[in-house]
C-alpha positions in Angstrom: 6.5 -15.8 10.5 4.2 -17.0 13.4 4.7 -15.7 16.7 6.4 -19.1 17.9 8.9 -18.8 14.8 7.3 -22.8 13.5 5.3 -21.1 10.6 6.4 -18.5 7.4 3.2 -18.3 5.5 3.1 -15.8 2.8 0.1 -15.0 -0.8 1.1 -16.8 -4.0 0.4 -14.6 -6.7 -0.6 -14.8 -9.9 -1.7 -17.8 -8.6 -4.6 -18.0 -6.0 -3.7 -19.4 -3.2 -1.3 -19.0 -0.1 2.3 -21.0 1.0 2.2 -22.2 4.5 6.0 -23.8 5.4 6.1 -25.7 8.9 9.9 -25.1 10.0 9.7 -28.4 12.2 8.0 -30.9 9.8 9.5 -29.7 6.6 6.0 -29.6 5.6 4.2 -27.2 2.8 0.7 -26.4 2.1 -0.4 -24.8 -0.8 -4.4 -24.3 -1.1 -5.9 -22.6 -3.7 -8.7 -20.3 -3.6 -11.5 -19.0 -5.8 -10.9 -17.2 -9.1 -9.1 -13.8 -8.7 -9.1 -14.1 -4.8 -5.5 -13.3 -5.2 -4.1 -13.3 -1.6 -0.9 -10.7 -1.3 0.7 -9.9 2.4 -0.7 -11.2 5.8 0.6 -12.4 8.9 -0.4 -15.0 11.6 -3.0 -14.6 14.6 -2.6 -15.2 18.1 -4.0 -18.7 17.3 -1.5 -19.5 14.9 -3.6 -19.0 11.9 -2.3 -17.4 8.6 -4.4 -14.5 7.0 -4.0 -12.7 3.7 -5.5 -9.7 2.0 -6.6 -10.7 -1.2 -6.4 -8.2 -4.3 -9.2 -10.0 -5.7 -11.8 -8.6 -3.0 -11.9 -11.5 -0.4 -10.0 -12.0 3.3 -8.4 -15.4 3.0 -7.3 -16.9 6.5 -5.6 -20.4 6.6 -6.4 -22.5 9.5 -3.6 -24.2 11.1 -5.1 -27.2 13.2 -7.7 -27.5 10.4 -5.2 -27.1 7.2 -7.8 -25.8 5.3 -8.9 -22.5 3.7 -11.3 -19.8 4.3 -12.2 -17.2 2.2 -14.4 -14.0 3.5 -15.8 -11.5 0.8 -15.4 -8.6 1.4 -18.7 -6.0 2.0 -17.6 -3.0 0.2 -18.4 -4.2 -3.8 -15.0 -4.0 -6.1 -12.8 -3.1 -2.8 -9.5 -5.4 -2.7 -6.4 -5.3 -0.3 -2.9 -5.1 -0.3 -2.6 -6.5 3.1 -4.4 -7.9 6.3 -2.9 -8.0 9.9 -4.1 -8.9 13.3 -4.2 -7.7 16.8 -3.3 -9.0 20.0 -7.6 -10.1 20.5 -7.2 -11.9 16.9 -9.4 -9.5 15.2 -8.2 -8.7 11.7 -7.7 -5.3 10.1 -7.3 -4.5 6.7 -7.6 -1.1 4.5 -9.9 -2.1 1.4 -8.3 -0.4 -1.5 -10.6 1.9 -3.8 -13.0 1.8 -1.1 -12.2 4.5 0.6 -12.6 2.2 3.7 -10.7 0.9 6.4 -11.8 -3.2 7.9 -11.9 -4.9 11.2 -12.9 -8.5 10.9 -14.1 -10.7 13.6 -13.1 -14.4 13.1 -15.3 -15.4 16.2 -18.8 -13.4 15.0 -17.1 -13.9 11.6 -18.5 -9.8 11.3 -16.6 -7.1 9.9 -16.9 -3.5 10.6 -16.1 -0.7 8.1 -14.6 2.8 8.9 -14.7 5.6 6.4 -11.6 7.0 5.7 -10.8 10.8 5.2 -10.5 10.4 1.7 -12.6 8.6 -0.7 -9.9 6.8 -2.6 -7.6 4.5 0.0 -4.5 2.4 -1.1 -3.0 1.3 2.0 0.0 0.6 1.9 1.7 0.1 5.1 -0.2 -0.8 8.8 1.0 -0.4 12.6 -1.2 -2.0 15.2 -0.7 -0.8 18.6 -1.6 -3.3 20.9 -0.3 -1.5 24.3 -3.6 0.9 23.8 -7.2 -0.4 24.6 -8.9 -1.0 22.7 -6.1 -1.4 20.0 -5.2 1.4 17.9 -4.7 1.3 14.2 -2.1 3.7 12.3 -1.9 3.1 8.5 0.1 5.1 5.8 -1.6 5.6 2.8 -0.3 5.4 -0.8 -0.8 9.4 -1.4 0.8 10.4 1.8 -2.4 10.5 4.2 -0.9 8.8 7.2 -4.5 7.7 9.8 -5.2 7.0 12.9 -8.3 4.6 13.9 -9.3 4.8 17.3 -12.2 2.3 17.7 -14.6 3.3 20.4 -15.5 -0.1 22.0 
């Protein structure tokens, strides 16, 4: 759901593309995306926009005021996600599955910064953002029991 409780936007797997349900209008908007982009779990930004982690190796983001579709590959080669989130500046993080990597995306600089996880072989599978810290600090549990903590230094 959106932080104002008007949106529930969600992937739509097998096929490519994400739901976005206004609760006021009664309204529904289903884009598709490219082949295999295969958006999963996201969750809206401070703006109001949706984003999705796409198994098929691309960050999918649908923008509200625009109702269109964006679609951001990723840089690691054959990485995909199970999930993308975003924190209390709008920046989104994501772990990039078989990557070994962890992402922060920049929708402003549209610019993504890559940290290497302890383990070359990442399948995250479940993400806390704690915005109370500055900058934010990103926990993630990984599929094989790792649990992380990113603590960027800017």
């Amino acid at each position: 759901m959106s932080r104002d409780g008007r949106y529930f936007g969600g992937g739509a797997w097998p096929r490519d593309g994400v739901v976005v349900a206004d609760t006021q209008t009664g309204e529904v908007f289903e884009p598709d995306c490219s082949a295999n982009c295969g958006p999963a779990r996201g969750e809206f930004d401070p703006q109001g926009n949706y984003w999705s982690g796409g198994r098929g190796g691309m960050l999918v983001k649908f923008d509200i005021a625009k109702k269109r579709l964006f679609e951001y590959p990723l840089p690691t080669p054959y990485a995909s996600m199970y999930s993308a989130q975003a924190d209390k500046n709008g920046e989104i993080w994501a772990g990039e599955m078989h990557a070994g990597r962890y992402l922060r995306f920049n929708p402003k600089t549209e610019q993504f910064t890559e940290y290497v996880l302890p383990e070359p072989y990442g399948i995250d599978r479940e993400t806390w953002i704690d915005n109370s810290t500055d900058p934010v600090t990103v926990w993630y549990v990984d599929h094989d029991g790792w649990i992380v903590r990113i603590q960027p230094l800017d």
